[in-house]
Chimera marker file (.cmm) of the C-alpha trace (Angstrom):
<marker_set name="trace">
<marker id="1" x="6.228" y="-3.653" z="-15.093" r="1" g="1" b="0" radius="0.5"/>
<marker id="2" x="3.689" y="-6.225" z="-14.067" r="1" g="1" b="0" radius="0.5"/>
<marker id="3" x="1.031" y="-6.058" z="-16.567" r="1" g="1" b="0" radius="0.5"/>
<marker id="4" x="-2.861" y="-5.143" z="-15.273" r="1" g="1" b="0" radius="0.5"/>
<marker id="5" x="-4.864" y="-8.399" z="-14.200" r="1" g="1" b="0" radius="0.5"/>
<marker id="6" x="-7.577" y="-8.078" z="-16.868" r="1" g="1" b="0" radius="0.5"/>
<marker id="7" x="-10.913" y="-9.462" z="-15.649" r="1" g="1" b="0" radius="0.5"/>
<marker id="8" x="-10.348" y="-11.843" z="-18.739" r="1" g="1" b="0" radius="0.5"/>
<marker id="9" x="-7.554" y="-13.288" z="-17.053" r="1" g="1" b="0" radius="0.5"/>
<marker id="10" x="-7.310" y="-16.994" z="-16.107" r="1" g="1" b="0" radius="0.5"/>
<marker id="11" x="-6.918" y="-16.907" z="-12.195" r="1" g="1" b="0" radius="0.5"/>
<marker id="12" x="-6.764" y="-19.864" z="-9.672" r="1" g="1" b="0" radius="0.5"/>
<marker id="13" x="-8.867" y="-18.670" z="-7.097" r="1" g="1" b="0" radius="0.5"/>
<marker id="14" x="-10.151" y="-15.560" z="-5.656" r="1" g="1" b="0" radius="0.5"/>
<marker id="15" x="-6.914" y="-14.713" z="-4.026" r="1" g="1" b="0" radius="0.5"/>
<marker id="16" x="-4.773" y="-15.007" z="-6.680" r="1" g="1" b="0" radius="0.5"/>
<marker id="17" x="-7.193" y="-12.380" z="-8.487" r="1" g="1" b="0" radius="0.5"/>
<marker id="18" x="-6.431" y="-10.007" z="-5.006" r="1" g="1" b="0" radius="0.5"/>
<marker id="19" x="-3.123" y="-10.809" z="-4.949" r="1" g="1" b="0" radius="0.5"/>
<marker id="20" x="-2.563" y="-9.991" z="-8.696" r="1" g="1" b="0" radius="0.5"/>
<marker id="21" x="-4.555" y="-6.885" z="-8.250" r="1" g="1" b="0" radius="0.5"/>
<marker id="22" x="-2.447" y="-5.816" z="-5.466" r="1" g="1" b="0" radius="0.5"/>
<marker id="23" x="1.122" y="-6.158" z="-6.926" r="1" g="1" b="0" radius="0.5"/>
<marker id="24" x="-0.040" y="-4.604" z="-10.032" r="1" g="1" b="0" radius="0.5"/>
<marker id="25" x="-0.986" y="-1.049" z="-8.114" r="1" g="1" b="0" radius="0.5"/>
<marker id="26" x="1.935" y="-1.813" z="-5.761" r="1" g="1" b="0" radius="0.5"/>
<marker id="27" x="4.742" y="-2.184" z="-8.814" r="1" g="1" b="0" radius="0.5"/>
<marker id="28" x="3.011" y="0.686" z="-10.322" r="1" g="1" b="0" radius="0.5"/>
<marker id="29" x="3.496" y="3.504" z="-7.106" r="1" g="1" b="0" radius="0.5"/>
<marker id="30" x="7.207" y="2.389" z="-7.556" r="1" g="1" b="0" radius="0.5"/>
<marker id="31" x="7.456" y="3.140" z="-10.776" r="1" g="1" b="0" radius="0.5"/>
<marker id="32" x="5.396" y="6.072" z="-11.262" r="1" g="1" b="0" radius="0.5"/>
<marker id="33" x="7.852" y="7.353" z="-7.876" r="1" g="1" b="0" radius="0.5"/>
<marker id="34" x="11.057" y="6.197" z="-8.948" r="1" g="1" b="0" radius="0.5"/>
<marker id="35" x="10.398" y="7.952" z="-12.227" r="1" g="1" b="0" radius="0.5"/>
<marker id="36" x="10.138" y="11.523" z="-10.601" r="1" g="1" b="0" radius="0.5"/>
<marker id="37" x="12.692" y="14.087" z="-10.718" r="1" g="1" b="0" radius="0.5"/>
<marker id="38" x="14.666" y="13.512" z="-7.113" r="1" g="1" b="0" radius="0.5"/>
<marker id="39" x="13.663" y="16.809" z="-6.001" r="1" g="1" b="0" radius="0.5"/>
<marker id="40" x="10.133" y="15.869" z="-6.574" r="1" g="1" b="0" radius="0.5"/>
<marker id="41" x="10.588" y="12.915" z="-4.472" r="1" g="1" b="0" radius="0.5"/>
<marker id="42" x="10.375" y="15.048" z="-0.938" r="1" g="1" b="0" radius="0.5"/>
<marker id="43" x="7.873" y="17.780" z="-2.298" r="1" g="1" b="0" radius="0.5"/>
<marker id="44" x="4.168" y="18.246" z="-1.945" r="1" g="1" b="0" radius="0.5"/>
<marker id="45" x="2.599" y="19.861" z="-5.284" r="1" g="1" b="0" radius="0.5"/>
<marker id="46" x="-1.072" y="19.279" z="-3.602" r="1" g="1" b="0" radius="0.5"/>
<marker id="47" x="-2.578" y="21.426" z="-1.024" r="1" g="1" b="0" radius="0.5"/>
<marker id="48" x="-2.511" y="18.488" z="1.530" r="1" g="1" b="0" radius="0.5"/>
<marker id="49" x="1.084" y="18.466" z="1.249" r="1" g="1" b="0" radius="0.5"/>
<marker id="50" x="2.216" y="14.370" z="1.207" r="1" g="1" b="0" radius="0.5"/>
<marker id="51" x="5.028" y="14.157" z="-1.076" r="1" g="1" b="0" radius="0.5"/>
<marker id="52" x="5.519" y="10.567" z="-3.374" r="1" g="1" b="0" radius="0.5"/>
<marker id="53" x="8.604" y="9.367" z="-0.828" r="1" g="1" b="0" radius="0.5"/>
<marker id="54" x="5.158" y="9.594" z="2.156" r="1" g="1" b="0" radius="0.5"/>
<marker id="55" x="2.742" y="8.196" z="0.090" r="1" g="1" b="0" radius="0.5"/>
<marker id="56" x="5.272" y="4.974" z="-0.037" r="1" g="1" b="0" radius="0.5"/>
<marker id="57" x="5.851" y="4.601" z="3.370" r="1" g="1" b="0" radius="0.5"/>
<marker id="58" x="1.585" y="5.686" z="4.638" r="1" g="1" b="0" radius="0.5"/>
<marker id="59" x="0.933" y="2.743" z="1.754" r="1" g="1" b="0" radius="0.5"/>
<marker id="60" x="3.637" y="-0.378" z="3.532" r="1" g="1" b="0" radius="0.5"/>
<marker id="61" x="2.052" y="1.203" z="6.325" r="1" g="1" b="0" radius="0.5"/>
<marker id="62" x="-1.204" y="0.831" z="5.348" r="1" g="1" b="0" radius="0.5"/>
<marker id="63" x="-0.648" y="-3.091" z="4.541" r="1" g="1" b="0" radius="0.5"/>
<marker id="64" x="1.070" y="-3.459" z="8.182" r="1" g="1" b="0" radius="0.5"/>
<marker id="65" x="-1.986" y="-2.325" z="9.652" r="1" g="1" b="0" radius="0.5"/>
<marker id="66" x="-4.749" y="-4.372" z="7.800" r="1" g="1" b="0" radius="0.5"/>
<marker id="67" x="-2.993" y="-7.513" z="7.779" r="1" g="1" b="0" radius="0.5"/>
<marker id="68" x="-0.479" y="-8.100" z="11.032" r="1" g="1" b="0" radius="0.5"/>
<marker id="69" x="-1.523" y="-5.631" z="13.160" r="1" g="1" b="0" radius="0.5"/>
<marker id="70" x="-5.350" y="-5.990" z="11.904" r="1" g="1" b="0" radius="0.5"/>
<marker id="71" x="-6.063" y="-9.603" z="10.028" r="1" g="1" b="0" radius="0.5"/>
<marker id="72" x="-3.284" y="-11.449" z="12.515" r="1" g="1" b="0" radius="0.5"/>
<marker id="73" x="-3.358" y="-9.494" z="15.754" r="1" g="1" b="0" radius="0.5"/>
<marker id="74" x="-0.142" y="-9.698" z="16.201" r="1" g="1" b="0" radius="0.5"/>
<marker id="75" x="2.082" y="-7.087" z="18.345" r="1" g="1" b="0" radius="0.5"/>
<marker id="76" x="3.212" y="-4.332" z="15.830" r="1" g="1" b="0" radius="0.5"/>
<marker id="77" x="5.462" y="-2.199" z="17.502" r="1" g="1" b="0" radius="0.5"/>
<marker id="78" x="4.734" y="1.053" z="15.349" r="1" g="1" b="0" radius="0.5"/>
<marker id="79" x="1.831" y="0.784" z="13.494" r="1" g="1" b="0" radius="0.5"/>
<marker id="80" x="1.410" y="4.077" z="12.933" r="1" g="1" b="0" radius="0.5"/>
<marker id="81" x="4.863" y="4.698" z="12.218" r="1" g="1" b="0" radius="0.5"/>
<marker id="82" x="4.041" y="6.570" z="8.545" r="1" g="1" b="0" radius="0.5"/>
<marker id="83" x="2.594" y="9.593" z="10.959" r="1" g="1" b="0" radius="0.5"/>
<marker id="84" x="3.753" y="12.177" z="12.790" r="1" g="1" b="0" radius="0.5"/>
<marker id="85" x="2.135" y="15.371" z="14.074" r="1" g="1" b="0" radius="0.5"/>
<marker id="86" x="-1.201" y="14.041" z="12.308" r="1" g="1" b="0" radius="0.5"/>
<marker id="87" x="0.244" y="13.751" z="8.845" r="1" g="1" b="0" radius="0.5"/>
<marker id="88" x="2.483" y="11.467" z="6.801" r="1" g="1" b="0" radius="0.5"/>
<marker id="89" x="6.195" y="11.199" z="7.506" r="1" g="1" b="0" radius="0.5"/>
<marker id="90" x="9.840" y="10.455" z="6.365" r="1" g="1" b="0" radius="0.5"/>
<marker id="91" x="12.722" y="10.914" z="8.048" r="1" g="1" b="0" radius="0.5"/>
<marker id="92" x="15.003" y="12.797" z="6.254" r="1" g="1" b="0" radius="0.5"/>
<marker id="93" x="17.786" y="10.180" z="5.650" r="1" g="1" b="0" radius="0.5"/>
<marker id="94" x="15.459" y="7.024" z="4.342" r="1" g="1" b="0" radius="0.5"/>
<marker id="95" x="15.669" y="7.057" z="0.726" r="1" g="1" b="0" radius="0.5"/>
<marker id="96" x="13.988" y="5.938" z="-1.961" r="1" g="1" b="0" radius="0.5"/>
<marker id="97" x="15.680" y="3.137" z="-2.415" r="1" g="1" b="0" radius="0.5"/>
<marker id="98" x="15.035" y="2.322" z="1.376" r="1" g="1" b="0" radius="0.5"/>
<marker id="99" x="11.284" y="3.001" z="0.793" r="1" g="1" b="0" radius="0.5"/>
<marker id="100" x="10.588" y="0.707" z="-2.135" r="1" g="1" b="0" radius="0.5"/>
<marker id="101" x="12.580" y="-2.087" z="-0.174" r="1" g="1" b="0" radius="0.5"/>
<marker id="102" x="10.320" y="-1.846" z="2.810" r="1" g="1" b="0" radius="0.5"/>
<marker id="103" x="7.246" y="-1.732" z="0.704" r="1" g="1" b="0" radius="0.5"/>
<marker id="104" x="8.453" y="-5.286" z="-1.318" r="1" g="1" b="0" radius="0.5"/>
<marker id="105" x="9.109" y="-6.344" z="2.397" r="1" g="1" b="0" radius="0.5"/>
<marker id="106" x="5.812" y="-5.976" z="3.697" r="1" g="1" b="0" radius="0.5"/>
<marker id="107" x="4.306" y="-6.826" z="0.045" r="1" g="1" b="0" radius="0.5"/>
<marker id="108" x="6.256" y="-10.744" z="0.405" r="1" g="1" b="0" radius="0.5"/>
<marker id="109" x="4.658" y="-10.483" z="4.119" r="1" g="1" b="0" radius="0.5"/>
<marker id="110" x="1.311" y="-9.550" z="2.612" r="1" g="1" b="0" radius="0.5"/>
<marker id="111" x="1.083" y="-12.347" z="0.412" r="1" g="1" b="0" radius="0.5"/>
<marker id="112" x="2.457" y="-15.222" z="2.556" r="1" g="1" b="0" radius="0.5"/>
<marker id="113" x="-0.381" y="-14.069" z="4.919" r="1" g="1" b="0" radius="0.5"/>
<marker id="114" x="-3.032" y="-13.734" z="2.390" r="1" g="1" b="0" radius="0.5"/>
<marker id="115" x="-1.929" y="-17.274" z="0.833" r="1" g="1" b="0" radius="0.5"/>
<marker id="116" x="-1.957" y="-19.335" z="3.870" r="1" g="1" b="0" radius="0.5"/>
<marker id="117" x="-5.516" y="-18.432" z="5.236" r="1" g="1" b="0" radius="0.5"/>
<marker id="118" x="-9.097" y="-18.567" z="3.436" r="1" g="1" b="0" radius="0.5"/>
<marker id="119" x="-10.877" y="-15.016" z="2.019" r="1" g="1" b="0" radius="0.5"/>
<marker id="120" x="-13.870" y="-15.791" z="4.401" r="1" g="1" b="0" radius="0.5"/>
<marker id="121" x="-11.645" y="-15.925" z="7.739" r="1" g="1" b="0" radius="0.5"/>
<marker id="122" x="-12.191" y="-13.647" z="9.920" r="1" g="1" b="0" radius="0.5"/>
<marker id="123" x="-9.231" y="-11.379" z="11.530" r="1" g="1" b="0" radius="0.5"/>
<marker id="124" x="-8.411" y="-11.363" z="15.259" r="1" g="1" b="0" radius="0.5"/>
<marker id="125" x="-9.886" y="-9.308" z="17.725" r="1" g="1" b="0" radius="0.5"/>
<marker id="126" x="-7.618" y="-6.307" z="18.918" r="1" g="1" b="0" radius="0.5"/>
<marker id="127" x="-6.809" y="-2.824" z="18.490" r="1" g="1" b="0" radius="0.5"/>
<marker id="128" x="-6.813" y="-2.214" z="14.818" r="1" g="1" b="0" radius="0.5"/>
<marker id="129" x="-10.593" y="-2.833" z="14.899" r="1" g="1" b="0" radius="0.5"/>
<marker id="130" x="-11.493" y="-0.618" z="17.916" r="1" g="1" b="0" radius="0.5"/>
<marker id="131" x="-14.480" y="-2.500" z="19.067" r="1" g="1" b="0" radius="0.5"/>
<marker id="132" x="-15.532" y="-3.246" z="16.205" r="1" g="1" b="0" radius="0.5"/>
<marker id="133" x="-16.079" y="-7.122" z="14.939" r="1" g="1" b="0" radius="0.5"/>
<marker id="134" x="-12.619" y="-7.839" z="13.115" r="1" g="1" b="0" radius="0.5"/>
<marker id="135" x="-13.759" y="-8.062" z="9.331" r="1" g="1" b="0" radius="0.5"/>
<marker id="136" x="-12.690" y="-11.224" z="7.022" r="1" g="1" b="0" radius="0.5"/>
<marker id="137" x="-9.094" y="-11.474" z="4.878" r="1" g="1" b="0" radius="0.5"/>
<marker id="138" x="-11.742" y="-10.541" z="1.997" r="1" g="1" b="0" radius="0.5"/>
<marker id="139" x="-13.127" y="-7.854" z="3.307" r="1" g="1" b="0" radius="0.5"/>
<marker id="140" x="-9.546" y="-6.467" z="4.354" r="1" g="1" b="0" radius="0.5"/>
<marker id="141" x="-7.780" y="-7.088" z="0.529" r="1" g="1" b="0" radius="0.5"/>
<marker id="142" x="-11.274" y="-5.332" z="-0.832" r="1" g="1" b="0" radius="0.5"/>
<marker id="143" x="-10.272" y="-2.237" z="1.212" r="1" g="1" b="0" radius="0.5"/>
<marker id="144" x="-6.020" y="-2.127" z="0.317" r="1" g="1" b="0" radius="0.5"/>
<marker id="145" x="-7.269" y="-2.456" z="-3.014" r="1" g="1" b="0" radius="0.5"/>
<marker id="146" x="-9.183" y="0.511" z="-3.172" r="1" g="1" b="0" radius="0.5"/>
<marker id="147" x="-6.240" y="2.431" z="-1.053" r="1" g="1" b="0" radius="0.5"/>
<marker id="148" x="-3.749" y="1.592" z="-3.619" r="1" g="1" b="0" radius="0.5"/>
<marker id="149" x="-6.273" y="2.582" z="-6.521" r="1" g="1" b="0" radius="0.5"/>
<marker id="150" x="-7.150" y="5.765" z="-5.259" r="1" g="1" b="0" radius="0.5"/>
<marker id="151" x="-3.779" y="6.662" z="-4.742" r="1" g="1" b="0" radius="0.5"/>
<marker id="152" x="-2.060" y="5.551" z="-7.459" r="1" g="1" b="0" radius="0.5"/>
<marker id="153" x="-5.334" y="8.073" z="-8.820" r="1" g="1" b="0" radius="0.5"/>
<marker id="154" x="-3.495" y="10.603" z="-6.675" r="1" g="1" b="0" radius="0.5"/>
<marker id="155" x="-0.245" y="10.063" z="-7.663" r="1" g="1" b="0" radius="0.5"/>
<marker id="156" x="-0.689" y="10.231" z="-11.022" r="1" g="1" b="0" radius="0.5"/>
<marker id="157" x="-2.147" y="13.817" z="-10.638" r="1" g="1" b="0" radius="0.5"/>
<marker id="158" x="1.358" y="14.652" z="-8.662" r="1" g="1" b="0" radius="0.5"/>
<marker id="159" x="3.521" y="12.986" z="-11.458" r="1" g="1" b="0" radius="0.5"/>
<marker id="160" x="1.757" y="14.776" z="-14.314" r="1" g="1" b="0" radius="0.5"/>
<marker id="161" x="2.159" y="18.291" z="-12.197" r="1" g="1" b="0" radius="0.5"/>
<marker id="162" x="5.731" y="17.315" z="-11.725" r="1" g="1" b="0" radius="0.5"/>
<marker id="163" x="6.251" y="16.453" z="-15.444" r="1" g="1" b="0" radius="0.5"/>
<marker id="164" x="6.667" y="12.465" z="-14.723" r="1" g="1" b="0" radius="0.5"/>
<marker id="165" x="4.936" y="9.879" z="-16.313" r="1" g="1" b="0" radius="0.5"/>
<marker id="166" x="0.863" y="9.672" z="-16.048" r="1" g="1" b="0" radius="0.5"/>
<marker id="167" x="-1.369" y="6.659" z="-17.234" r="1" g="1" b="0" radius="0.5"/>
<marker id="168" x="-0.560" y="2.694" z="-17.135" r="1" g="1" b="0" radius="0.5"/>
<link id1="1" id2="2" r="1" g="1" b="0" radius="0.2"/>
<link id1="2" id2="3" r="1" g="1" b="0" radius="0.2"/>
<link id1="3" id2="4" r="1" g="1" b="0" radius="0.2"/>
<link id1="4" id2="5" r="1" g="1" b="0" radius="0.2"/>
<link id1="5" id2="6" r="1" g="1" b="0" radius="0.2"/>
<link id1="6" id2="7" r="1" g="1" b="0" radius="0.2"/>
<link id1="7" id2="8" r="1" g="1" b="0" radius="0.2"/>
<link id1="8" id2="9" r="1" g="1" b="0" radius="0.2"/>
<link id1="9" id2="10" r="1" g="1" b="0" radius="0.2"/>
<link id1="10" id2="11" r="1" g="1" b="0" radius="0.2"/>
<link id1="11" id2="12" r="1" g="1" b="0" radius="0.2"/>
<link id1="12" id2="13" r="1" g="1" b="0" radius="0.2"/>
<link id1="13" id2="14" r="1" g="1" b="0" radius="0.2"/>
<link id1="14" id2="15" r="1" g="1" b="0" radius="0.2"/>
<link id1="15" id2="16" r="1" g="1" b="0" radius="0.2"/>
<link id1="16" id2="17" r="1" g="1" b="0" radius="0.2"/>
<link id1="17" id2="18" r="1" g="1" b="0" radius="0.2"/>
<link id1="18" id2="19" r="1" g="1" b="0" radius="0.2"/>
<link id1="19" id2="20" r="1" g="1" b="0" radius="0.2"/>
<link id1="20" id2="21" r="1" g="1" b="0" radius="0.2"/>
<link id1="21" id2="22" r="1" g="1" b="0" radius="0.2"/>
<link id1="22" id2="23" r="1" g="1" b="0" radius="0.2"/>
<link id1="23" id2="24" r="1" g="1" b="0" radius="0.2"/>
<link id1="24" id2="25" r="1" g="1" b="0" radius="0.2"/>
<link id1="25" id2="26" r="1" g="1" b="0" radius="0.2"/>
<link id1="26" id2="27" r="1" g="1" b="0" radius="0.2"/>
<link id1="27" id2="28" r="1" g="1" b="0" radius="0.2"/>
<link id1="28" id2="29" r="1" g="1" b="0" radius="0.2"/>
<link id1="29" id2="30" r="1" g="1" b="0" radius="0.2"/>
<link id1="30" id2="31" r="1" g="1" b="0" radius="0.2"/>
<link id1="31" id2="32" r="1" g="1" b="0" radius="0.2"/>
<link id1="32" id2="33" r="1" g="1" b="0" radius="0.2"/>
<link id1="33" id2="34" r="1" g="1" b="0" radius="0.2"/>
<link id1="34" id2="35" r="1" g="1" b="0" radius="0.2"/>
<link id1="35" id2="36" r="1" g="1" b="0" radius="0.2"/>
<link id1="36" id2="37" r="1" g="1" b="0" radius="0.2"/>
<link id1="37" id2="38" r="1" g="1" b="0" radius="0.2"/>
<link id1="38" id2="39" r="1" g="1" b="0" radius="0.2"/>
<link id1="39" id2="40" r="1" g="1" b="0" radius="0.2"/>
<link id1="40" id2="41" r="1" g="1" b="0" radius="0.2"/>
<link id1="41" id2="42" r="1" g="1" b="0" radius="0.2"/>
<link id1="42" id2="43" r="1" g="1" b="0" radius="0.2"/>
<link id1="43" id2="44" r="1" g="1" b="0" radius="0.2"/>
<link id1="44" id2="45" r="1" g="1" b="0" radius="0.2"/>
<link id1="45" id2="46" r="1" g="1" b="0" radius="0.2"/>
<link id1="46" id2="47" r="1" g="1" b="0" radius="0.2"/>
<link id1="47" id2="48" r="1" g="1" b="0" radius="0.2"/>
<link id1="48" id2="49" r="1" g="1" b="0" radius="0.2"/>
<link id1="49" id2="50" r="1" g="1" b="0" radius="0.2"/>
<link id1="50" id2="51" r="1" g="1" b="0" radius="0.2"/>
<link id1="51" id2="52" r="1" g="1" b="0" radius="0.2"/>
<link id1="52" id2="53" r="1" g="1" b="0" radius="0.2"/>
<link id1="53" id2="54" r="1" g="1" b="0" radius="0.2"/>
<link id1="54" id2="55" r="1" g="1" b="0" radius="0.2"/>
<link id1="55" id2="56" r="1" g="1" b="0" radius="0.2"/>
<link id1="56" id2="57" r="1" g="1" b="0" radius="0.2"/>
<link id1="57" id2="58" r="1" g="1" b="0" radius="0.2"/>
<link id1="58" id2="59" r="1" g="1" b="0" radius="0.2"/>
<link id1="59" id2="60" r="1" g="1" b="0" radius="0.2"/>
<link id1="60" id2="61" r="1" g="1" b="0" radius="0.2"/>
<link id1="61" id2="62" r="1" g="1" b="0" radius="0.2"/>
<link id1="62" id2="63" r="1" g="1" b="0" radius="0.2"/>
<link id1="63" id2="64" r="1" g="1" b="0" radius="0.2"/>
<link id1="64" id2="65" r="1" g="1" b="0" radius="0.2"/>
<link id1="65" id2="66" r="1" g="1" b="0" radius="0.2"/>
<link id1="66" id2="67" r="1" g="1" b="0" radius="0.2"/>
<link id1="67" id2="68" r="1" g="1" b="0" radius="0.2"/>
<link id1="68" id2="69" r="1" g="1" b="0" radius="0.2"/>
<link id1="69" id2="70" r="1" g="1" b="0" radius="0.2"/>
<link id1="70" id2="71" r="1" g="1" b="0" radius="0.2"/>
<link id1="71" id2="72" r="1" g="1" b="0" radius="0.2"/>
<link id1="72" id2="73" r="1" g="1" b="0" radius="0.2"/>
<link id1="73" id2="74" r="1" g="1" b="0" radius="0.2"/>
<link id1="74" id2="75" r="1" g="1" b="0" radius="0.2"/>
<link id1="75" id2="76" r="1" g="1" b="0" radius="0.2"/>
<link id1="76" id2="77" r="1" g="1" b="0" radius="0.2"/>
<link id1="77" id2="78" r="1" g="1" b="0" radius="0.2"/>
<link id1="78" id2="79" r="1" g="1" b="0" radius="0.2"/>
<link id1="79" id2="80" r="1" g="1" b="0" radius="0.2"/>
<link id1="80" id2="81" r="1" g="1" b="0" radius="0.2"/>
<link id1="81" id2="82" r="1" g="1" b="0" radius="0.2"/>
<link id1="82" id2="83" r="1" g="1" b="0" radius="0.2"/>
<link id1="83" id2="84" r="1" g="1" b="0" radius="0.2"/>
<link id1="84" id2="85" r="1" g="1" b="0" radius="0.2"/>
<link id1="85" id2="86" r="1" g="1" b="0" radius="0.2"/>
<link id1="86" id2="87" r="1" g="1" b="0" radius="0.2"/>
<link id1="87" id2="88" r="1" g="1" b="0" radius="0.2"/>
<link id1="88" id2="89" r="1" g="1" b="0" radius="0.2"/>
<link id1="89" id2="90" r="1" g="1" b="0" radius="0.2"/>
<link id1="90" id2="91" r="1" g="1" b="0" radius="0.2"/>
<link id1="91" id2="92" r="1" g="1" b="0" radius="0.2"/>
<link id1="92" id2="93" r="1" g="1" b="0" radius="0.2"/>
<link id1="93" id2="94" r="1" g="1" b="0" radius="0.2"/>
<link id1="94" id2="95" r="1" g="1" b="0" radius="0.2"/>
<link id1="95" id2="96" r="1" g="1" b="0" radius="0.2"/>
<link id1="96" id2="97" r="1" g="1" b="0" radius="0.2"/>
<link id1="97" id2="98" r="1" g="1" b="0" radius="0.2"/>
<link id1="98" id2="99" r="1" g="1" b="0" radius="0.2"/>
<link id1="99" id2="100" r="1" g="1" b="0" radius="0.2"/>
<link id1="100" id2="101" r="1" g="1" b="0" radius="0.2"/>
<link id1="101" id2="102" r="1" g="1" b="0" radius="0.2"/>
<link id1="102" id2="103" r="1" g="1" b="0" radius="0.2"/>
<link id1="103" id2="104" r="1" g="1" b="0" radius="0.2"/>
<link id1="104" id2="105" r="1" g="1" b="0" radius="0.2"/>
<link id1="105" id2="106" r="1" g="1" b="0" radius="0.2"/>
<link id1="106" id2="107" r="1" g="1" b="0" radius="0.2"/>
<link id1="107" id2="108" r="1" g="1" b="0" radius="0.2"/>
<link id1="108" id2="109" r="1" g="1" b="0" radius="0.2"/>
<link id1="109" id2="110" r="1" g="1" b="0" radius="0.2"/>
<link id1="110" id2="111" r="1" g="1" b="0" radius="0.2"/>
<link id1="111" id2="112" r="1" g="1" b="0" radius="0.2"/>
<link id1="112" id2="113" r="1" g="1" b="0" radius="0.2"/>
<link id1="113" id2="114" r="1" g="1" b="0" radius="0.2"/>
<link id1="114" id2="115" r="1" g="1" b="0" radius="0.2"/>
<link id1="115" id2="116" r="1" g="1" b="0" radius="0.2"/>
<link id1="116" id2="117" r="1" g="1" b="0" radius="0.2"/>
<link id1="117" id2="118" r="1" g="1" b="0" radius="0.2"/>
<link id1="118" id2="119" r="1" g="1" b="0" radius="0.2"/>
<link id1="119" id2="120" r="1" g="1" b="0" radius="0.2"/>
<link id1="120" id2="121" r="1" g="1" b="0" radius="0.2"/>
<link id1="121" id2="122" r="1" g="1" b="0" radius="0.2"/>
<link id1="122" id2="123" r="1" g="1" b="0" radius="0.2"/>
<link id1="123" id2="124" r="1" g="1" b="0" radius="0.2"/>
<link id1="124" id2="125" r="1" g="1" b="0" radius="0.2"/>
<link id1="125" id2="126" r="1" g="1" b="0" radius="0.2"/>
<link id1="126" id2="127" r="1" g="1" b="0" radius="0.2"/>
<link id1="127" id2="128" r="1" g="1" b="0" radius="0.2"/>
<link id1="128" id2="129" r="1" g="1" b="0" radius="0.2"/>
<link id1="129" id2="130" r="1" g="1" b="0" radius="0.2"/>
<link id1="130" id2="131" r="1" g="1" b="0" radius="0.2"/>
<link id1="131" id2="132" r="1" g="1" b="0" radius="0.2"/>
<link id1="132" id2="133" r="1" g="1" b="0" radius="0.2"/>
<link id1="133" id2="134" r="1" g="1" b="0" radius="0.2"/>
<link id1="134" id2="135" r="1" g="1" b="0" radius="0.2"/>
<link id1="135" id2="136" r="1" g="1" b="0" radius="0.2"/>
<link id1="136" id2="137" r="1" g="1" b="0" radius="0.2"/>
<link id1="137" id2="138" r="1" g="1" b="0" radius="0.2"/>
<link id1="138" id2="139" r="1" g="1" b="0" radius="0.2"/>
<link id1="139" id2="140" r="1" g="1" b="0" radius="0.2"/>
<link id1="140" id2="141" r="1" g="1" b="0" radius="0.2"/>
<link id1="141" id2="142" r="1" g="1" b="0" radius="0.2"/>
<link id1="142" id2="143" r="1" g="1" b="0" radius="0.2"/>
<link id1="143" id2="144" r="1" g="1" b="0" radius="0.2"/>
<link id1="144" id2="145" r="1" g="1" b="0" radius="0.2"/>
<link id1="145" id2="146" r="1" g="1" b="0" radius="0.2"/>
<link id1="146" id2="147" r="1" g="1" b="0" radius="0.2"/>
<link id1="147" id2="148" r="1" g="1" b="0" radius="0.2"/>
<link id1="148" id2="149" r="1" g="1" b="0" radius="0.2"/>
<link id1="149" id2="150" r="1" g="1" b="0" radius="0.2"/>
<link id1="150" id2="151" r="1" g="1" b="0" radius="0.2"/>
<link id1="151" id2="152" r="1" g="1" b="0" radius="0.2"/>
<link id1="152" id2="153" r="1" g="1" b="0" radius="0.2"/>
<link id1="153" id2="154" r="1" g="1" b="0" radius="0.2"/>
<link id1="154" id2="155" r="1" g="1" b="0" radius="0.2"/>
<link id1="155" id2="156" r="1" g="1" b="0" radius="0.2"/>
<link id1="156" id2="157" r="1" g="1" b="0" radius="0.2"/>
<link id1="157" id2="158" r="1" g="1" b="0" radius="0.2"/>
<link id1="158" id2="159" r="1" g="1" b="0" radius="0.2"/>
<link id1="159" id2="160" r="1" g="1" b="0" radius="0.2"/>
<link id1="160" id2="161" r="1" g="1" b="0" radius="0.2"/>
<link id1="161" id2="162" r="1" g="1" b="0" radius="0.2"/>
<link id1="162" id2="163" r="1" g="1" b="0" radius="0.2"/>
<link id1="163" id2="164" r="1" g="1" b="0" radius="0.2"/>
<link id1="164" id2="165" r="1" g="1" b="0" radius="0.2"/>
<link id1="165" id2="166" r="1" g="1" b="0" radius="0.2"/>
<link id1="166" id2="167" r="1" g="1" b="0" radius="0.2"/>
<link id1="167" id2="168" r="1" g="1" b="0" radius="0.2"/>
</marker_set>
């Protein structure tokens, strides 16, 4: 388990402190998932219904969009590709396994992009920002930040429900 970046922490720059912050709640959806029963894995104990195997696919998802379909502009075929009928998705044979590997995909993706351009660059203009100005690499980590906080929050409602581990 990668160990929480305490603000005490000695960190090179700014984006080391993001990128730190980012595998830390990253590492810890896999592990608070992969610690669930298997039959928890594909069922929804909240009334929105997501189960843990769709919160790891909306959260690669989620890092897709903000950074190479957002921060880059570049072509992403499915960028939406966690959805389906308006909620979260996974097809019945991807696996857990399969899940966490795409997530540690797009995480090494993540952080080569992240580590190759300055905080205070701003994204590309196209569809993720519909219309909008695109916002800076900073403004983008300060936002996946907060989506993996809050829902590590929410998954560690689900685990304790489900009798899995809660806490750091």
């Amino acid at each position: 388990m990668i160990p929480f970046p305490e603000p005490t922490g000695v960190a090179g720059s700014r984006t080391e402190v993001f990128l730190r912050y980012l595998d830390y709640f990253r590492e810890s959806v896999v592990a608070k998932v992969s610690a669930l029963a298997a039959p928890e894995l594909r069922h929804s104990r909240l009334p929105s219904g997501w189960t843990p195997l769709e919160l790891l696919t909306h959260l690669r998802h989620v890092e897709l969009r903000w950074i190479e379909w957002g921060f880059e502009g570049r072509d992403v075929a499915e960028p939406w590709g966690d959805r389906r009928d308006d909620r979260w998705y996974v097809a019945p044979d991807e696996t857990l396994a399969d899940l966490v590997a795409a997530l540690r995909a797009q995480s090494a993706r993540t952080s080569a992009v992240v580590s190759a351009h300055d905080l205070a660059e701003i994204g590309t203009p196209g569809p993720r920002w519909n219309g909008a100005d695109p916002a800076s690499l900073e403004r983008v980590l300060l936002h996946l930040v907060q989506e993996y906080a809050r829902h590590l929050g929410h998954l560690d409602v689900v685990a304790e429900l489900a009798g899995g581990p809660t806490g750091e």
